[in-house]
N, CA, C, O and CB atoms as a CASP TS submission, in Angstrom:
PFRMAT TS
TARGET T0000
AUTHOR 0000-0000-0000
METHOD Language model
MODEL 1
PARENT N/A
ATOM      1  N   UNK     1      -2.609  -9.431   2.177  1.00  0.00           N
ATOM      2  CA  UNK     1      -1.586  -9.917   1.299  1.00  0.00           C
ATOM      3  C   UNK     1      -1.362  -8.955   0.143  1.00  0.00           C
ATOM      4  O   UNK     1      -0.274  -8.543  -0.261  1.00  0.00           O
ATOM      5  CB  UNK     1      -1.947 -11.288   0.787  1.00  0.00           C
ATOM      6  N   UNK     2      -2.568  -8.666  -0.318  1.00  0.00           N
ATOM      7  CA  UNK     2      -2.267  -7.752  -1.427  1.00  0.00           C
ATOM      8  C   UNK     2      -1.578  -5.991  -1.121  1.00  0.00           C
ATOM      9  O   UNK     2      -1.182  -5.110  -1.883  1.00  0.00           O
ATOM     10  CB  UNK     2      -3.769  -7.687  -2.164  1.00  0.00           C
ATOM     11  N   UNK     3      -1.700  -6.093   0.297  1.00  0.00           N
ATOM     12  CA  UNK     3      -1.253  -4.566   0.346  1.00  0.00           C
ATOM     13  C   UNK     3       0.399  -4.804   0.408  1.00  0.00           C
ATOM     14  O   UNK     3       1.265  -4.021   0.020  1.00  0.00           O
ATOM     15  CB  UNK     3      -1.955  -3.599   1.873  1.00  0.00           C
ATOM     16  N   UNK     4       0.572  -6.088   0.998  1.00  0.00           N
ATOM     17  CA  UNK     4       2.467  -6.105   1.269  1.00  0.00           C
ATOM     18  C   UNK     4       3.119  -6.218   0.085  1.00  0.00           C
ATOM     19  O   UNK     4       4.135  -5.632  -0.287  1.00  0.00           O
ATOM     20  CB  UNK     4       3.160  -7.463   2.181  1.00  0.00           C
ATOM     21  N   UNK     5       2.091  -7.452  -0.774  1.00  0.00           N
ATOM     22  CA  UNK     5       2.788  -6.919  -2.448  1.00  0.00           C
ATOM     23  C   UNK     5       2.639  -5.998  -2.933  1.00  0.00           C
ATOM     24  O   UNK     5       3.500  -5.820  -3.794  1.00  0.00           O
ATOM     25  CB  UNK     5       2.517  -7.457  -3.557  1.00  0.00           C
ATOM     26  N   UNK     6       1.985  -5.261  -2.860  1.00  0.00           N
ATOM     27  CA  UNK     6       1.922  -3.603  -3.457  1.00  0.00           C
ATOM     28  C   UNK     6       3.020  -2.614  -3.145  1.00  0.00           C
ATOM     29  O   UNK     6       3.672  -1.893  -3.899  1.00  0.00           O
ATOM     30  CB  UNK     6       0.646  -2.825  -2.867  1.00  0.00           C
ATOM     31  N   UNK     7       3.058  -2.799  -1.599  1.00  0.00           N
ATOM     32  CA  UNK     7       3.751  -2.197  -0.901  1.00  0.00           C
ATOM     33  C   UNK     7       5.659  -2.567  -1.596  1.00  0.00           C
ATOM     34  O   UNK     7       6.568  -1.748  -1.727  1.00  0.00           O
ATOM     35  CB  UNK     7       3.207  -2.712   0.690  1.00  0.00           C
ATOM     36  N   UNK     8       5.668  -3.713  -1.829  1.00  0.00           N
ATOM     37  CA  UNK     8       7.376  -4.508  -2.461  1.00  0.00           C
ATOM     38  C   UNK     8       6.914  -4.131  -3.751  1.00  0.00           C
ATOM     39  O   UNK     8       7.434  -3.127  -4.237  1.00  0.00           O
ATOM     40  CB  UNK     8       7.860  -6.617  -2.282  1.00  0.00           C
ATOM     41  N   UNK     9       6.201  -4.622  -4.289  1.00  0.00           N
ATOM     42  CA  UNK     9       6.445  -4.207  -5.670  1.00  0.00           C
ATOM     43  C   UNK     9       6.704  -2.355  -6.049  1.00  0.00           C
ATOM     44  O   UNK     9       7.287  -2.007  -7.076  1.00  0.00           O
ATOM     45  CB  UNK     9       5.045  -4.819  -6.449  1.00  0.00           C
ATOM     46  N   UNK    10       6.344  -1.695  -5.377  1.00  0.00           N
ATOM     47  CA  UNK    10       5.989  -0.154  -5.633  1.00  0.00           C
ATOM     48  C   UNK    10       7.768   0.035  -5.407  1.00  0.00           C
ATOM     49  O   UNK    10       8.566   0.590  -6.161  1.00  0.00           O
ATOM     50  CB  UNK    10       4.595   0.839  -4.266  1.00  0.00           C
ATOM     51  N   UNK    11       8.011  -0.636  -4.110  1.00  0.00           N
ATOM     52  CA  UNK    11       9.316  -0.353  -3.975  1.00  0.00           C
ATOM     53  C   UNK    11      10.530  -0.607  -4.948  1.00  0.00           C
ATOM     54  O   UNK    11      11.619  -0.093  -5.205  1.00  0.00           O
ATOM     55  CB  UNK    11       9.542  -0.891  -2.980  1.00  0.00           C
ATOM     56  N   UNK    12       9.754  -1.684  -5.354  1.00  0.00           N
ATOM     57  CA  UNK    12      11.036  -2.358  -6.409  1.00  0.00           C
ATOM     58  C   UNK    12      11.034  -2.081  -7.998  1.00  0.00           C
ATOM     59  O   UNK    12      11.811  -2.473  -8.868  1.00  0.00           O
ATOM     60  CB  UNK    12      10.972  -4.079  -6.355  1.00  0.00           C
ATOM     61  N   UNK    13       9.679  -1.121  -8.079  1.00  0.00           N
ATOM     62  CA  UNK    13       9.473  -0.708  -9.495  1.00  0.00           C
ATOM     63  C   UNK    13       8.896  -1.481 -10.033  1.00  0.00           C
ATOM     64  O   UNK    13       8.664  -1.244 -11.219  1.00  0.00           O
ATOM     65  CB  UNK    13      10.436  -0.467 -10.240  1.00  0.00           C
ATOM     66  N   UNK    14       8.596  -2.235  -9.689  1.00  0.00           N
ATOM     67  CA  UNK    14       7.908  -3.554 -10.578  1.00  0.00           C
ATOM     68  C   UNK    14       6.491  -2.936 -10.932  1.00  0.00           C
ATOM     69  O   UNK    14       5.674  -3.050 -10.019  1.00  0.00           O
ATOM     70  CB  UNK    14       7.691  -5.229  -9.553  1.00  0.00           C
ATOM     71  N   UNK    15       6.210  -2.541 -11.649  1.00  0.00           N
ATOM     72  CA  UNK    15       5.240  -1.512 -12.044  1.00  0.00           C
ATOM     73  C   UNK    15       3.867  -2.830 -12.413  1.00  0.00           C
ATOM     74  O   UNK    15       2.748  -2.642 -11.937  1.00  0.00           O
ATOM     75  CB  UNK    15       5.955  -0.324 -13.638  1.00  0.00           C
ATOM     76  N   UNK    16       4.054  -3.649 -12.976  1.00  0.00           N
ATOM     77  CA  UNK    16       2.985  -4.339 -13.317  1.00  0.00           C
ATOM     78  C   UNK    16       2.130  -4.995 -12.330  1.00  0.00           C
ATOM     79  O   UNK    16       0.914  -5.172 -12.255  1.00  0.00           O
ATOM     80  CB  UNK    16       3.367  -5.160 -14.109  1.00  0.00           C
ATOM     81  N   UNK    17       3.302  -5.356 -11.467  1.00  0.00           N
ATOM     82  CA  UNK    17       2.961  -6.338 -10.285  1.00  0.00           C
ATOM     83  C   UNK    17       2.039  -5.578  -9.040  1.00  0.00           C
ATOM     84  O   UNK    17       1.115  -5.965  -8.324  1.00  0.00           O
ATOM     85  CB  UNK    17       4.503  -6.920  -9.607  1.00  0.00           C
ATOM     86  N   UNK    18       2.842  -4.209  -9.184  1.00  0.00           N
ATOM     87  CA  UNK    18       2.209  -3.225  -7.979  1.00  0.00           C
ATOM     88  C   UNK    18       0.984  -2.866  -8.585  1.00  0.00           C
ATOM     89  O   UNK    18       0.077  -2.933  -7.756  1.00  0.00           O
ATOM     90  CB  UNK    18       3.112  -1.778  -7.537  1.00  0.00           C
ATOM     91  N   UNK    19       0.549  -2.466  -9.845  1.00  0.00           N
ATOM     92  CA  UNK    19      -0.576  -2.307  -9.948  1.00  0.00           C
ATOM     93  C   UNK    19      -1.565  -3.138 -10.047  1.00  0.00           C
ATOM     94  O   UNK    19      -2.759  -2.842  -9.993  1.00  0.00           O
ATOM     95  CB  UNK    19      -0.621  -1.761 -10.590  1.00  0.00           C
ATOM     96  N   UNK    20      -1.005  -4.416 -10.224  1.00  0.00           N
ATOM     97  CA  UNK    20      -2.522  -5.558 -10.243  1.00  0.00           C
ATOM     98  C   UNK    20      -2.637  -5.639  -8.810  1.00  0.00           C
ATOM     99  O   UNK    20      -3.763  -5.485  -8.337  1.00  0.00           O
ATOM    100  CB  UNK    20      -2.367  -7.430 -11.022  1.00  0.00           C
ATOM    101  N   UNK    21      -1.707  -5.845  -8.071  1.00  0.00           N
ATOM    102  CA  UNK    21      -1.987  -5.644  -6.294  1.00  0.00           C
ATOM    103  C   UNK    21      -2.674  -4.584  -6.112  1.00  0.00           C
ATOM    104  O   UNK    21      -3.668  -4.814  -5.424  1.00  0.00           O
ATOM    105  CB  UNK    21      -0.698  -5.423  -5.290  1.00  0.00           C
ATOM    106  N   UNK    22      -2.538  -3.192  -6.533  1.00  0.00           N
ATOM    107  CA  UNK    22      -3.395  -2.098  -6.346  1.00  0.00           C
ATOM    108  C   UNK    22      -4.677  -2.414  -6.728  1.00  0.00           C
ATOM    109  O   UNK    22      -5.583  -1.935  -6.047  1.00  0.00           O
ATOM    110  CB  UNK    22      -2.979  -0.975  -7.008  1.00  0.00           C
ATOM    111  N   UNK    23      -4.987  -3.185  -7.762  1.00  0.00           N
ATOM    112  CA  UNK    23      -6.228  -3.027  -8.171  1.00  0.00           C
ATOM    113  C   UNK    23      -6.985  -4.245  -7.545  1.00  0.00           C
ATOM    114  O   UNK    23      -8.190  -4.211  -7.293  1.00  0.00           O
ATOM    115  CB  UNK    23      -6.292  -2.912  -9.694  1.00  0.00           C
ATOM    116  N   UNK    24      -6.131  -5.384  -7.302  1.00  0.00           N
ATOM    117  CA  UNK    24      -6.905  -6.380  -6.372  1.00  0.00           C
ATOM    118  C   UNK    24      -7.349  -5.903  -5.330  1.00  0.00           C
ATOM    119  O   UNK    24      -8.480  -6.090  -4.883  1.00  0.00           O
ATOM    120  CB  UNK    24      -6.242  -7.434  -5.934  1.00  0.00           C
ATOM    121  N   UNK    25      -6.186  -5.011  -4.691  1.00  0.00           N
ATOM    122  CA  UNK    25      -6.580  -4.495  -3.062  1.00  0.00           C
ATOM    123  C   UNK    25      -7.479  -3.531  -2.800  1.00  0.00           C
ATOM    124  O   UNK    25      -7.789  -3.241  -1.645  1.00  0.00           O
ATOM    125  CB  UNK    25      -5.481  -3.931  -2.328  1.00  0.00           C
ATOM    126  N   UNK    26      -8.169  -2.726  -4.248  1.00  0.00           N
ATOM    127  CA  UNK    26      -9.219  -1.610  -4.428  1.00  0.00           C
ATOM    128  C   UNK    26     -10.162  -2.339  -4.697  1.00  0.00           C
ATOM    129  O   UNK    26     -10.997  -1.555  -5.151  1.00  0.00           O
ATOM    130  CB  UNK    26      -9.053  -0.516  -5.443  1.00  0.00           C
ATOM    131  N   UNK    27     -10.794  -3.819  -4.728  1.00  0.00           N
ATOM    132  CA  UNK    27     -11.557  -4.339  -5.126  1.00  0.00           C
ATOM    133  C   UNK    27     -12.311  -5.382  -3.738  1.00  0.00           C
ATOM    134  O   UNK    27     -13.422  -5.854  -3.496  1.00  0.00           O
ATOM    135  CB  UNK    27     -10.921  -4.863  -6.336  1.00  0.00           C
ATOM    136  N   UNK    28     -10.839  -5.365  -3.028  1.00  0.00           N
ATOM    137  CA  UNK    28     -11.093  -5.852  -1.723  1.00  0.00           C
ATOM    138  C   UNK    28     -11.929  -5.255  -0.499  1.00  0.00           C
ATOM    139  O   UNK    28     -12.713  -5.660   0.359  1.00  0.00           O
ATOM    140  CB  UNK    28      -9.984  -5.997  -1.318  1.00  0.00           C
ATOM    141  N   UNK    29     -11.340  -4.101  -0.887  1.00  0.00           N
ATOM    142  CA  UNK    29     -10.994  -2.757   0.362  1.00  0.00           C
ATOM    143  C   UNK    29     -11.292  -1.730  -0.155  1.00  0.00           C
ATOM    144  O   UNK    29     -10.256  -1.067  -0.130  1.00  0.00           O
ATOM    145  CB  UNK    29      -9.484  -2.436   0.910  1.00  0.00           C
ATOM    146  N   UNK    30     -12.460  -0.860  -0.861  1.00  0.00           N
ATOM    147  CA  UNK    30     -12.673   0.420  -1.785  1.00  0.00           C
ATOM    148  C   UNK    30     -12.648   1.604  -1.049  1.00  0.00           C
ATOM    149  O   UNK    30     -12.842   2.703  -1.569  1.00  0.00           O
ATOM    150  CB  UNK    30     -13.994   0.428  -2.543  1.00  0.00           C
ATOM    151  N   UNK    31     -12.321   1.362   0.639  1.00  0.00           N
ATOM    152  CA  UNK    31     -11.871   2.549   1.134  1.00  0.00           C
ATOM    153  C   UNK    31     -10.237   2.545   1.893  1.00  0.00           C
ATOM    154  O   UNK    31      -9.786   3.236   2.807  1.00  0.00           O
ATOM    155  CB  UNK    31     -13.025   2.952   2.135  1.00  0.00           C
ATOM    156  N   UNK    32      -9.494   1.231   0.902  1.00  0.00           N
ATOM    157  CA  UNK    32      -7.771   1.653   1.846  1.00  0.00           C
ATOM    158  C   UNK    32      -7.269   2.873   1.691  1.00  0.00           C
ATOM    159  O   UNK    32      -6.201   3.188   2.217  1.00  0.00           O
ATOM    160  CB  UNK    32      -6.355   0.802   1.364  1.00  0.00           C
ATOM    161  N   UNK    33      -8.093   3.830   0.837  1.00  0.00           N
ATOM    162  CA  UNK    33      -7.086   4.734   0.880  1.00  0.00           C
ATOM    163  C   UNK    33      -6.825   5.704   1.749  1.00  0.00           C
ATOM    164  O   UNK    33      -5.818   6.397   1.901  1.00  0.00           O
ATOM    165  CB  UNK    33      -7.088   5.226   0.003  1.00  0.00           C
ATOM    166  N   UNK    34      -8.033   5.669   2.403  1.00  0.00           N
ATOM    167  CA  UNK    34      -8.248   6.301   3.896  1.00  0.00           C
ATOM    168  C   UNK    34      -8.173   5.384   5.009  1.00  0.00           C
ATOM    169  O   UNK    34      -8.592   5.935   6.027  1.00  0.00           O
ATOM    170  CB  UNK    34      -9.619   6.952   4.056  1.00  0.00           C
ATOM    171  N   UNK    35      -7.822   4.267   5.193  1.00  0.00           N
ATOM    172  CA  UNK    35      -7.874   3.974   6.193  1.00  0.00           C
ATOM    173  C   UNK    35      -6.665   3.135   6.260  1.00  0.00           C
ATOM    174  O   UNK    35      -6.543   2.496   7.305  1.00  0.00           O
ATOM    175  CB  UNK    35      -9.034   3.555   6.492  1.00  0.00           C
ATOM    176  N   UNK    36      -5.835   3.013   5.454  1.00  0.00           N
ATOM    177  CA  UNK    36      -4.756   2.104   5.603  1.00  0.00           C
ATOM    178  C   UNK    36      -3.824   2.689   6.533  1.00  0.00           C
ATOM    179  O   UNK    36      -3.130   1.990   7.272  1.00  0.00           O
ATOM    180  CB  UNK    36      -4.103   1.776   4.323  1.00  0.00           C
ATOM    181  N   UNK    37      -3.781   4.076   6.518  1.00  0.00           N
ATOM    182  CA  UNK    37      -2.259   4.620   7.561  1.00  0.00           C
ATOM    183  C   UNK    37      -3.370   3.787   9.244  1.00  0.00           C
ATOM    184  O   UNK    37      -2.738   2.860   9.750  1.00  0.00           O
ATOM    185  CB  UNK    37      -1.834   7.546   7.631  1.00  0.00           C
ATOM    186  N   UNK    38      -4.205   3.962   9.673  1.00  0.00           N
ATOM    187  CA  UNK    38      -4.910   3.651  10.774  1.00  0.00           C
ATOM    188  C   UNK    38      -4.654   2.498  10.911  1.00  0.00           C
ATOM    189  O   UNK    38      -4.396   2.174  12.070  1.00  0.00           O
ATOM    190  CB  UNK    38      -6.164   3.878  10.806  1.00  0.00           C
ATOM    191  N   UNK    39      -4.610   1.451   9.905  1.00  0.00           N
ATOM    192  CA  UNK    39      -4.613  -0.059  10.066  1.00  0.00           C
ATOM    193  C   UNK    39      -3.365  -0.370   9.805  1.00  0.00           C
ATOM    194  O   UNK    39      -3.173  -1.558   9.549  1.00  0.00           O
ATOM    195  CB  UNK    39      -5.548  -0.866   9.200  1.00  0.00           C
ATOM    196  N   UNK    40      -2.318   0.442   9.789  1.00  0.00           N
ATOM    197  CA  UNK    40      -0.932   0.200   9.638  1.00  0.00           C
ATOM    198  C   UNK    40       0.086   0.796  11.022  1.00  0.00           C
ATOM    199  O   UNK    40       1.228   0.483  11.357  1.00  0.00           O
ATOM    200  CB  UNK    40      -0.552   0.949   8.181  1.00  0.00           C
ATOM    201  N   UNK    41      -0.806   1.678  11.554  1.00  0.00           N
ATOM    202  CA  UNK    41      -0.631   2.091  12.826  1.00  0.00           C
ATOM    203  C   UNK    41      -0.392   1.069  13.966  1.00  0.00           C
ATOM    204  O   UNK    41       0.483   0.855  14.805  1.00  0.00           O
ATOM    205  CB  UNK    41      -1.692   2.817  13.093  1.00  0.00           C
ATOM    206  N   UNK    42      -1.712   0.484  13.561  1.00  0.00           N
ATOM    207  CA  UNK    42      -1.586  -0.474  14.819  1.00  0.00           C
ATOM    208  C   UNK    42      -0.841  -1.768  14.975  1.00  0.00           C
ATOM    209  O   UNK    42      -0.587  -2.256  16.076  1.00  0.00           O
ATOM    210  CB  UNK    42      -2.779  -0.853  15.129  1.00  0.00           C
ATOM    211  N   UNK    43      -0.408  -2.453  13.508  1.00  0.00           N
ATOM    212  CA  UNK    43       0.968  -3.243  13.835  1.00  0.00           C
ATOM    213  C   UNK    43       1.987  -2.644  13.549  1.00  0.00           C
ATOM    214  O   UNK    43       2.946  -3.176  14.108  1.00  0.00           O
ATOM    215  CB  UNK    43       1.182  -4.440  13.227  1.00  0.00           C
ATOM    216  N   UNK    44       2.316  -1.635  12.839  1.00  0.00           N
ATOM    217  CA  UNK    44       3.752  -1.437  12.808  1.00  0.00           C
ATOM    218  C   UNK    44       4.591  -0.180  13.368  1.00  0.00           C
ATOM    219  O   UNK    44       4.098   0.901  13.043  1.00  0.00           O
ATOM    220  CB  UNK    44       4.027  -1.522  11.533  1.00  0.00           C
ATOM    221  N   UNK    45       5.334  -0.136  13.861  1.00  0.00           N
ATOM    222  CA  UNK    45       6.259   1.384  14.399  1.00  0.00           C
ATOM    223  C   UNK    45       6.520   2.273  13.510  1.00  0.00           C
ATOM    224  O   UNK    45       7.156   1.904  12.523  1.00  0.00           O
ATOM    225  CB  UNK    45       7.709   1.206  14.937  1.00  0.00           C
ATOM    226  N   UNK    46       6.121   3.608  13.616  1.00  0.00           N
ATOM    227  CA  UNK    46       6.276   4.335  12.796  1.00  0.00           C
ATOM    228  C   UNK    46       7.313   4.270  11.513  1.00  0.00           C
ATOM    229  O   UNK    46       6.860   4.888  10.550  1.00  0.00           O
ATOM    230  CB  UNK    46       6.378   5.163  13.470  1.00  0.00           C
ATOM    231  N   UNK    47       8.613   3.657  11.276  1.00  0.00           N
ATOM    232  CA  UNK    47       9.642   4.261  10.422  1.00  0.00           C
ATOM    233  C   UNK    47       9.351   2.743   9.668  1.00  0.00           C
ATOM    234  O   UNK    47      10.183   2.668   8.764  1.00  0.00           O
ATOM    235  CB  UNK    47      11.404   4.827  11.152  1.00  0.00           C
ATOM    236  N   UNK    48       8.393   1.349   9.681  1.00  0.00           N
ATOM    237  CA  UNK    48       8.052   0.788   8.550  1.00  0.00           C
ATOM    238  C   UNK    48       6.888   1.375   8.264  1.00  0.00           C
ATOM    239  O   UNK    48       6.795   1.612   7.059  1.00  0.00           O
ATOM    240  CB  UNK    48       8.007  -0.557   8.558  1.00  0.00           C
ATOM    241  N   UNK    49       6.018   1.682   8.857  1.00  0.00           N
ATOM    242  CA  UNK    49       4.679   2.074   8.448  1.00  0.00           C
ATOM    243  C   UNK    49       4.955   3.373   7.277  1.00  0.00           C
ATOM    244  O   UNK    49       4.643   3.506   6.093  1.00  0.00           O
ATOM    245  CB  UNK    49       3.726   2.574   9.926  1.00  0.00           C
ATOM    246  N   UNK    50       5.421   3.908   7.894  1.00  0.00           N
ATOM    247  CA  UNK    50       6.151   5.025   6.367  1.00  0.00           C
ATOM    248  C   UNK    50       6.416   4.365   5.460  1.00  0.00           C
ATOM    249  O   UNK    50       5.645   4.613   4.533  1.00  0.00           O
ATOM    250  CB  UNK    50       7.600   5.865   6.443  1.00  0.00           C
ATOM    251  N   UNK    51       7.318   3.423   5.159  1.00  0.00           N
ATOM    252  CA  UNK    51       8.157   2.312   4.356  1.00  0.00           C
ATOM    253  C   UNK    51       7.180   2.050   3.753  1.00  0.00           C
ATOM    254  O   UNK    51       7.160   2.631   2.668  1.00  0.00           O
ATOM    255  CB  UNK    51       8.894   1.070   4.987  1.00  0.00           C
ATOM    256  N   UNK    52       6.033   1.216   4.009  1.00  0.00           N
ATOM    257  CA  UNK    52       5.321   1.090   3.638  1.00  0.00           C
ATOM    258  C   UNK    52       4.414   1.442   2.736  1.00  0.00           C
ATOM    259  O   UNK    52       3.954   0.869   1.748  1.00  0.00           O
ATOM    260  CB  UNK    52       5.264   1.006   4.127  1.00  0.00           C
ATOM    261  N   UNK    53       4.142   2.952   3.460  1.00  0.00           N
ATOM    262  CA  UNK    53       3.417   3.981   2.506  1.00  0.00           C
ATOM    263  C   UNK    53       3.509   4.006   1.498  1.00  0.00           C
ATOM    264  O   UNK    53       2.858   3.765   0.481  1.00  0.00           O
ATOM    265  CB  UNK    53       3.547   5.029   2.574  1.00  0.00           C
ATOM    266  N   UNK    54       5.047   4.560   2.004  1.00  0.00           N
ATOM    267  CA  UNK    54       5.772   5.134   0.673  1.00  0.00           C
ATOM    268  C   UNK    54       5.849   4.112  -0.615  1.00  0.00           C
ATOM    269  O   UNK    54       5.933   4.519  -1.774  1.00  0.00           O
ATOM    270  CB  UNK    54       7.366   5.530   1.071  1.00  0.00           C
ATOM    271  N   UNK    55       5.816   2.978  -0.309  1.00  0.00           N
ATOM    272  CA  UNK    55       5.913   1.757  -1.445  1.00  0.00           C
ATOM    273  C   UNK    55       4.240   1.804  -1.964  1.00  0.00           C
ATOM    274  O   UNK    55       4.050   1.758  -3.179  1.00  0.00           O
ATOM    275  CB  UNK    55       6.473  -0.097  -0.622  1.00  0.00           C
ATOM    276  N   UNK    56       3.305   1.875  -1.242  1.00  0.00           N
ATOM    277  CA  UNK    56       1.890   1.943  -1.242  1.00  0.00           C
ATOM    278  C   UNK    56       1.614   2.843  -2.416  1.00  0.00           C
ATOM    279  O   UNK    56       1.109   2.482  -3.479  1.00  0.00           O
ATOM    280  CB  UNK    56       1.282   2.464   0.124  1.00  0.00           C
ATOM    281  N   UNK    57       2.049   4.188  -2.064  1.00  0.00           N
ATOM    282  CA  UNK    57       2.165   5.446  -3.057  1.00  0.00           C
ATOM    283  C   UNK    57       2.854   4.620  -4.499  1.00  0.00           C
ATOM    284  O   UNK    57       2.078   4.250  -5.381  1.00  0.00           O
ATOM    285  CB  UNK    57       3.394   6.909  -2.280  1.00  0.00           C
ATOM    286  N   UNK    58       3.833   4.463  -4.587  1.00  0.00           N
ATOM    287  CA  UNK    58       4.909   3.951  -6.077  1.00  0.00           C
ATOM    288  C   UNK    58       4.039   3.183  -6.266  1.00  0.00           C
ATOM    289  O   UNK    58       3.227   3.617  -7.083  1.00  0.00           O
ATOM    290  CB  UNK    58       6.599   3.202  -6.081  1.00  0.00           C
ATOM    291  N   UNK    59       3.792   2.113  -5.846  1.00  0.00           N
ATOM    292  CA  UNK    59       2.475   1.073  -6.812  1.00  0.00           C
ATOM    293  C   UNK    59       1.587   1.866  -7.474  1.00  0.00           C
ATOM    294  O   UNK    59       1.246   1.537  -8.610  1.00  0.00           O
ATOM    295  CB  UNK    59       1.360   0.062  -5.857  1.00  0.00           C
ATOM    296  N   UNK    60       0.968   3.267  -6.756  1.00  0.00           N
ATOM    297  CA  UNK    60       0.082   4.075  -7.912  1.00  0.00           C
ATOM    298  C   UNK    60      -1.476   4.135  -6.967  1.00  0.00           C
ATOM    299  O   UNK    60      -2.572   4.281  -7.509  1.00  0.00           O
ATOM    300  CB  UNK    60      -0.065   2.965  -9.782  1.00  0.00           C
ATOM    301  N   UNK    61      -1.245   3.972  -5.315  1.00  0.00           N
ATOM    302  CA  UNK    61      -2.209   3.904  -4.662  1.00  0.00           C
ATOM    303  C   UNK    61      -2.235   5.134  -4.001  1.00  0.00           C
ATOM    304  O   UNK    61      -1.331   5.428  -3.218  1.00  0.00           O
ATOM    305  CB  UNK    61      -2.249   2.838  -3.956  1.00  0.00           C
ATOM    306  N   UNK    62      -3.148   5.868  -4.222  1.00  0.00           N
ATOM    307  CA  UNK    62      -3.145   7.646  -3.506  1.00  0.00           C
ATOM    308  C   UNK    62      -3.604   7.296  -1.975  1.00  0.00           C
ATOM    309  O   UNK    62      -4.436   6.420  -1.739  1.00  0.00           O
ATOM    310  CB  UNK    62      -4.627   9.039  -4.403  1.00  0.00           C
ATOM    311  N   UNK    63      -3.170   7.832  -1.284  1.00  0.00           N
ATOM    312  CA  UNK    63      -3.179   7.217   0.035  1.00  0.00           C
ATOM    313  C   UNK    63      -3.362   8.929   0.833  1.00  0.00           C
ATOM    314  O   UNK    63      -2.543   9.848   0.825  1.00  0.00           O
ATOM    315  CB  UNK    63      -1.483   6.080   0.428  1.00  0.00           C
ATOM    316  N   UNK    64      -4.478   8.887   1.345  1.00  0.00           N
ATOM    317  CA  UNK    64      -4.917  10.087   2.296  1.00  0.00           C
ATOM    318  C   UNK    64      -4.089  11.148   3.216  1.00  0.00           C
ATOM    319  O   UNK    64      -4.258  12.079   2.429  1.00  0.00           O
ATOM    320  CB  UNK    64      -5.671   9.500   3.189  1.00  0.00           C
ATOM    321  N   UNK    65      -3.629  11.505   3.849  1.00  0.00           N
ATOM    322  CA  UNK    65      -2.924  11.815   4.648  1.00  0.00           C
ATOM    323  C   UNK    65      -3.094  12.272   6.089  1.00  0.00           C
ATOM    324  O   UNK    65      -2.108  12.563   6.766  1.00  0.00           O
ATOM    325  CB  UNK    65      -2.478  12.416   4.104  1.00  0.00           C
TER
END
């Protein structure tokens, strides 16, 4: 849950919202940042899983590559 709000909020600028999701979801998960493209792989088709990212990143979550 906390990564899809991260993921909308990053997108939408909502700067406050994406970072308390960032920081819930680093508290959950202290290694998404490496492993989220892997676990995003496997439900979604490439051109949301980007979408995604990319919203992942704007929340303020450094995400591996």
């Amino acid at each position: 849950m906390h990564t899809g709000i991260a993921a909308a909020a990053g997108q939408l600028s909502e700067t406050e919202t994406a970072s308390k999701a960032v920081r819930d979801l680093l508290k959950l998960r202290p290694d998404v940042c490496t492993t989220i493209r892997n676990t995003l792989e496997k439900w979604f088709d490439p051109e949301l899983r980007e979408h995604l990212i990319d919203g992942l990143r704007k929340a303020g979550l450094e995400i591996a590559d």
